[in-house]
N, C-alpha and C positions, 0 to 999 in steps of 0.2 A: 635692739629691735628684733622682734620674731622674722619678720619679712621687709622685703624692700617695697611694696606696695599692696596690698588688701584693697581688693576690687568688691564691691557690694552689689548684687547682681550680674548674671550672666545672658542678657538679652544682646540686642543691637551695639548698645555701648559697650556694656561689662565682657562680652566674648572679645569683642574687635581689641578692645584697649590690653587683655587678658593676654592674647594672641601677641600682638607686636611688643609687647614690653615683655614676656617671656622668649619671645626670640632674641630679643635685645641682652640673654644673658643673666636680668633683674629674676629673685628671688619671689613667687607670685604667688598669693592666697585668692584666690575667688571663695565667697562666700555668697550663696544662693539660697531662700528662701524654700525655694520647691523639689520636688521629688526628680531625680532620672526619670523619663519616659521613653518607650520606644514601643515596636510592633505587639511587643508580648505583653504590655501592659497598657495601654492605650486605653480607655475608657472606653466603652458600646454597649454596654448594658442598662435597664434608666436605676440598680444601685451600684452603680459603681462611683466612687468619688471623680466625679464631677470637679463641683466645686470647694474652692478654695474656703476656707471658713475663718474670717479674721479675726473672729473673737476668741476660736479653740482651733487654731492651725493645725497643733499636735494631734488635736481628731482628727482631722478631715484635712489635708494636704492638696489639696482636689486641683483638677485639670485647668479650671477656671475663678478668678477672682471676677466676680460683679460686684461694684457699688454703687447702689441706689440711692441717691439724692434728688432731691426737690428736681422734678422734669429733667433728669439725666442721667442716664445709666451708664457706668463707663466697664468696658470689658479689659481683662488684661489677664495675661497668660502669669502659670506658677510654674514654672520647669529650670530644670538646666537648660539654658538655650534661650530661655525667656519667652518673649510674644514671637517668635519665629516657628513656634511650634500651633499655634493658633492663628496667625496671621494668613493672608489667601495668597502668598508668594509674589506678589506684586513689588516691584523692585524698579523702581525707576528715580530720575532725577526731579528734584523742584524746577520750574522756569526759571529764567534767568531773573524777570523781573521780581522774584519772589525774596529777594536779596537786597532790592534797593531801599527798600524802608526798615527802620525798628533793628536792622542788624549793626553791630560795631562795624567801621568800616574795615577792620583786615577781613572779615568776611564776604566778599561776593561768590561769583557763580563761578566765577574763572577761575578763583583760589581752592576752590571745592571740588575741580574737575578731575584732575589725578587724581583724589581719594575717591570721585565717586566709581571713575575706572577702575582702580585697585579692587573696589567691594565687589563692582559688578564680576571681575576677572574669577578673585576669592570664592564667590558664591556660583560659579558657571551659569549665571542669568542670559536666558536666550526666548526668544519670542517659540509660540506652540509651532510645530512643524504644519505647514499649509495644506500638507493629506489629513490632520486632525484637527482638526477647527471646529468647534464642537457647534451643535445645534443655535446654541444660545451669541456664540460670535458673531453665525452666520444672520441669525436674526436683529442681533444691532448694527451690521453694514447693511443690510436692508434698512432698516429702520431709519438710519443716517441721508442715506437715497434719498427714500420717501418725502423724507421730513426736508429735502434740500442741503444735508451739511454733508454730504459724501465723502467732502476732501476732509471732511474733518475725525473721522475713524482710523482707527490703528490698533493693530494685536499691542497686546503689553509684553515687556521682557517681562518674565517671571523665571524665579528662583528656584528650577523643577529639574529634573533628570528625563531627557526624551530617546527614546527609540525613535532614531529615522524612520525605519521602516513599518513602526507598529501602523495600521489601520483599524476604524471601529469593523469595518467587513468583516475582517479576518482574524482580528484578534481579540475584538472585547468580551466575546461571551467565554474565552480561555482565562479573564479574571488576572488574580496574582500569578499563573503561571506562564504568561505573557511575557512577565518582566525580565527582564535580562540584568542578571547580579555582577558586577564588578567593581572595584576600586576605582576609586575618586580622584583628583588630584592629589587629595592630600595622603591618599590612599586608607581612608575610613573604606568600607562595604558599602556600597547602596545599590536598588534595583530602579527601572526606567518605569516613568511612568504608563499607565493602564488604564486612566483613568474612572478610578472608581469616586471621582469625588470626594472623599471623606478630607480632603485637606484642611480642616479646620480643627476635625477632630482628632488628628494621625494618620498618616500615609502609611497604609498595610505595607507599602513594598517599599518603606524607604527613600522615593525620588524625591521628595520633598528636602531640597536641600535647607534643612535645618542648621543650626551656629552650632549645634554638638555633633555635625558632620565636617563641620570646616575649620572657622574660627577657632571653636573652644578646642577640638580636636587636635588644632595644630597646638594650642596650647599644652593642651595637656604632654602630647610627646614634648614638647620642652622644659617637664616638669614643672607648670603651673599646679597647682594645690588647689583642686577645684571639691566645695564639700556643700552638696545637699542640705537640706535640710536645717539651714542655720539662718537662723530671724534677727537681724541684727536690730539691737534695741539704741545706744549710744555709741555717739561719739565724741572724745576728750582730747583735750592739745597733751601733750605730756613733753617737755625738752627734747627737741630734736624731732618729732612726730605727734604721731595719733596711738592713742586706743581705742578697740572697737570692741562693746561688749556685744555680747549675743546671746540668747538662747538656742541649743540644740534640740530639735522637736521630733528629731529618730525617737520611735517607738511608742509612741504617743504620751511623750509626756516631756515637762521642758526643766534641759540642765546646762546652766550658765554659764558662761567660758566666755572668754578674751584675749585679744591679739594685737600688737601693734608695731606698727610701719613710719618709715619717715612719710611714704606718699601712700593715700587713701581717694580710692575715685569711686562717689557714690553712684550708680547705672542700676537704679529699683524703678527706673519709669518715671515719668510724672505727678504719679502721685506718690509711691515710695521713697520718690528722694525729697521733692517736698515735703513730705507728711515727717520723714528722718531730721530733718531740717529743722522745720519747726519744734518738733519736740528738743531737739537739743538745743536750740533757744529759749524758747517758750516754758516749758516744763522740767526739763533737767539744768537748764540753763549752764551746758558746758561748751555751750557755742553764743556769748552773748552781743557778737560784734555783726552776723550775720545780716545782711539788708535789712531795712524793712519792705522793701519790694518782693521778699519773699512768699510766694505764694499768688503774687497779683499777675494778671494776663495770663490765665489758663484758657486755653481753645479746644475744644471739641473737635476742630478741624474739618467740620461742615459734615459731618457722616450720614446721611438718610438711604432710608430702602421703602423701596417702592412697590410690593406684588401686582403684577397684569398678571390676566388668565385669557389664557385663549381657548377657543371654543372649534377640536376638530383637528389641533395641530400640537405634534409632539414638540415639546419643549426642552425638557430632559434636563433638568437644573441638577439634578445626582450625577450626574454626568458628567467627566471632565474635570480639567483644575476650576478651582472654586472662581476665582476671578482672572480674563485673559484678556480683554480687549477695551479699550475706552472710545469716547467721542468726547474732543478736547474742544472745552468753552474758555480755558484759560487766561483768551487773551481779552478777553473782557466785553466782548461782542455781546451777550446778552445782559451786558449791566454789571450785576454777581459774575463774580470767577470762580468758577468750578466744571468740572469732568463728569460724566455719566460713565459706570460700567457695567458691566453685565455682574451680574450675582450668579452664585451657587450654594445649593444646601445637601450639606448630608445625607446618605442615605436611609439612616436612620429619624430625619428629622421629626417625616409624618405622624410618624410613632408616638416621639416624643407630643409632638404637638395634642394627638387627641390627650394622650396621658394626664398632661400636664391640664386642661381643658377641665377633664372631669374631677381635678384632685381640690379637696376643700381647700388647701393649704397655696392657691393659688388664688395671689391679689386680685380686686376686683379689674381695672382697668386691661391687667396683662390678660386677664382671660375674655374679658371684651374684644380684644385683638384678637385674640385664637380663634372662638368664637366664630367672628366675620372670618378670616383665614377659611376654617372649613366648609364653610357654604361654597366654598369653591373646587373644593379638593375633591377627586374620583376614589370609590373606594376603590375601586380594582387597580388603579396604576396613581398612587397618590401624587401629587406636584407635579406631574407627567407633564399638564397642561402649564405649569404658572412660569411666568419671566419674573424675577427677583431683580427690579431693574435697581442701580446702585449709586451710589456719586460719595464726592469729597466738594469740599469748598471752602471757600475762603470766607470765615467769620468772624464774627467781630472780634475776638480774641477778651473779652471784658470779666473772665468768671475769676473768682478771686478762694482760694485752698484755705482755711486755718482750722487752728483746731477749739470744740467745743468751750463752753465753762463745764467746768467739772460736774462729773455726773457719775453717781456710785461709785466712786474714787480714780474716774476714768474720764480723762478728756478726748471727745473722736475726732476722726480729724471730716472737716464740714468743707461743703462747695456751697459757695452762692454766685447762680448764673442767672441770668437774665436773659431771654430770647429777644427784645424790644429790637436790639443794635444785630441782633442774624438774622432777623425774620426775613429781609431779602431774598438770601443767598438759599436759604429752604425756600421759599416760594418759587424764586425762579429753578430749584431743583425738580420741585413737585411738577410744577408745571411741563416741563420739559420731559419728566417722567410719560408724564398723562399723553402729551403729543407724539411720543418716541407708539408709544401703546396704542393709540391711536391708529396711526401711521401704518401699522402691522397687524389690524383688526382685535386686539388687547381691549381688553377691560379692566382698566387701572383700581386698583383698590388702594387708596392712599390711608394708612394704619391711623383707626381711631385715637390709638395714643397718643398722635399729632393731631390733629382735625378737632377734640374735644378736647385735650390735657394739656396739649404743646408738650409734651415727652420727648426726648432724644434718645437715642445709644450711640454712643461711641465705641471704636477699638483701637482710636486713636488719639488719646491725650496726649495734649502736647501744650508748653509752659508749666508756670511756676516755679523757676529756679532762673529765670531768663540772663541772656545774654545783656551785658550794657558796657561803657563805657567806665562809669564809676559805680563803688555802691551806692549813690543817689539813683542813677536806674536800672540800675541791676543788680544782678545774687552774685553771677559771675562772670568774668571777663571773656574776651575770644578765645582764650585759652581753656575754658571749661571750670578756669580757676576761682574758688570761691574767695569775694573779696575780704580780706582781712586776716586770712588764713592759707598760707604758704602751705604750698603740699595737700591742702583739699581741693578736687575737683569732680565737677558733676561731669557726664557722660553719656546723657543719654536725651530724651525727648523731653525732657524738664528747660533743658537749655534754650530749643528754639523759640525766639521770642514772636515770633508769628504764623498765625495759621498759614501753611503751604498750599492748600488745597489739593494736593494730590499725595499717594500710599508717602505714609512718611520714612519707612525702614533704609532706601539708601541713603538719604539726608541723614540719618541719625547715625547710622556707620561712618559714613565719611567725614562728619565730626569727629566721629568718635576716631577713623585713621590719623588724620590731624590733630587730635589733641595728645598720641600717644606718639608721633613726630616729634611736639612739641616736649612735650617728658624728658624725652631719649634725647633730645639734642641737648638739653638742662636752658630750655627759655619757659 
């Protein structure tokens, strides 16, 4: 065997599992899909690759993977490091009760508590310092007031770099030279944040505690074998392990290669390791023992955003980390289980927005949404005014992943979701939205694409490889282990078999700590 395990993806699972089985000593290949990104390459222009391009990768490597299916858009990062590079830093735990249903029982909240420790430690998650608390925090503890739920607001831990002492007084019109550069725990470089916002897009200065600052970092000093740009097409049993073919998509163009490990742990996401799954059932057919629950119970995991504009009062959504504070409905008080949080957007966004508005090559409904959007927007200080109010929730979980009938010698891989079983948990979002807006003289504009289409986006898929007991209801065991196949395991947001309702990154890590436990101890 080339290696003692070949990890596929390097997000939330793929870094974490990459990390602790490279300290443990084992031989590591990570094999990742997307390109290194950092401050010098970061995408901000509107031709810079962006996006991710699934049908010609080797062209376009791009910052973002969108797929659009019938009424749901799911977003998902192309990086070393994965969705931690796109993600709003949000790092918290699921509720306890979020455990009691649809999970194997070695899984509760209590079993998950040390690893979620461990992540939050790994990643130095710490709530915003209470001198920066940006415009839009302060506006949903008012809002919270108002509206009667006071007790129910709280800053989020998020996964950032802070200067104590930074102030917006004093220091935010000094920009990146604000930042104070030093060494990390792990002792990667990184700078404090300034908050320029851009966290979705790339952190100019580094605070954004990304998995290629930590995790992967730690791995790589213990000689993990972490390689870009490699699209892993199959996977094979072969006596004693796997092989994993690939294509290599450095330089735009794709040259074939293979590797194999006794242990292989797929961590491409929800839809990657499903989408890998099924094709090696379904179409290569070098996995034909596989569930047939694979691919069923995909959730969305309640994602909706909501624009208010206020009329007179700075808002400042460019401002700050992207997402920092919630108002927690979790425990079921309004019916639906779900969180409100405060949004942010780029500073570039505006930009983007008229751009993209006036370009013929934009769908009809997304530019209906723009459209309404700038009827709102100031020229002189664009989104200055708007609240990007935000939520998670708990939905029905019913969307089912497979892949097409062949179509130009090409099968894609297809979702079919249904809003009939969420429509709840988005109404009681919207609603809530509209009252928080309300409540603080807002003007809620709830987005055409829902109102008229029932459209979703997501940046949080999660199912389709789900946890169960047996392969009767599941892909793979508590262990992340794929039934039927010793030494395959999934590792990432495929596995949870229910919607959390709230940011899913530590949950997916602290799986992913635990399943890399389990490895190294040989259970």
């Amino acid at each position: 065997m080339d290696f003692d395990v070949i990890i596929i993806g390097s997000g939330f699972g793929g870094s974490v599992t990459a990390c602790r089985l490279a300290e443990s000593g084992r031989k590591v290949l990570v094999l990742e899909r997307g390109r290194r990104w950092n401050k010098t390459n970061f995408p901000r222009k509107a031709n810079d690759q962006w996006l991710w391009d699934q049908q010609h990768p080797e062209k376009s490597p791009g910052w973002l993977d969108l797929r659009r299916y019938p009424h749901m858009t799911i977003a998902q990062g192309a990086a070393v490091g994965g969705g931690s590079h796109i993600y709003a830093n949000v790092s918290c735990e699921a509720p306890k009760a979020a455990f009691e249903l649809g999970w194997p029982p070695e899984i509760r909240y209590r079993d998950l508590k040390p690893h979620y420790d461990r992540v939050k430690k790994m990643m130095n998650v710490r709530e915003v310092p209470e001198k920066q608390w940006t415009a839009r925090m302060k506006l949903m503890k008012e809002a919270a007031i108002n509206a009667g739920f006071g007790d129910r607001f709280k800053p989020h831990e998020i996964a950032v770099n802070f200067d104590d002492d930074w102030t917006y007084e004093k220091d935010f019109a000094k920009g990146v030279d604000a930042s104070v550069v030093k060494k990390n725990l792990h002792g990667a470089e990184q700078g404090t944040c300034v908050h320029l916002g851009n966290c979705d897009i790339g952190c100019d200065v580094h605070a954004k505690n990304t998995l290629d600052l930590n995790y992967l970092y730690v791995a790589e000093q213990q000689h993990a074998d972490v390689r870009p740009l490699h699209l892993v097409n199959v996977i094979e049993p072969l006596a004693g392990g796997y092989k994993v073919s690939y294509d290599n998509i450095e330089g735009g163009k794709r040259t074939p290669g293979s590797v194999t490990a006794p242990v292989v742990i797929l961590a491409a996401g929800s839809l990657g390791s499903s989408e890998l799954l099924l094709r090696c059932r379904d179409e290569h057919q070098t996995l034909p023992l596989v569930s047939a629950r694979l691919g069923l119970r995909w959730s969305s995991n309640g994602d909706f955003l909501t624009p208010a504009f206020y009329n007179g009062r700075r808002v400042a959504p460019t401002q700050g980390p992207t997402i920092a504070s919630a108002i927690d409905f979790l425990d079921g008080s309004q019916g639906p289980i779900f969180w409100i949080e405060d949004g942010g957007i780029p500073n570039i966004g505006a930009n983007f927005i008229r751009d993209a508005t006036n370009d013929p090559g934009t769908g009809f409904k997304i530019k209906l949404a723009l459209q309404a959007m700038q009827l709102f927007l100031r020229e002189n200080e664009p989104f200055q005014n708007m609240m990007p109010w935000f939520a998670q929730g708990v939905d029905a979980g019913n969307g089912q992943l497979r892949l097409s009938p062949v179509k130009d010698g090409r099968r894609e891989l297809e979702l079919d979701w249904d809003i009939k079983e969420s429509r709840p948990v988005i109404d009681a979002i919207v609603n809530m939205h509209k009252l928080l807006s309300e409540k603080t003289g807002g003007v809620p504009v709830v987005p055409v694409t829902w109102t008229l289409f029932q459209d979703l986006t997501t940046p949080h898929p999660l199912g389709g490889c789900n946890m169960g007991t047996t392969r009767d209801n599941g892909v793979v065991d508590h262990r992340g282990q794929v039934f039927g196949y010793p030494g395959l395991y999934v590792a990432d947001g495929a596995i949870v078999p229910e919607a959390l309702g709230v940011n899913p990154s530590r949950t997916i890590a602290a799986l992913a700590e635990r399943i890399a436990d389990l490895i190294i101890a040989g259970h």
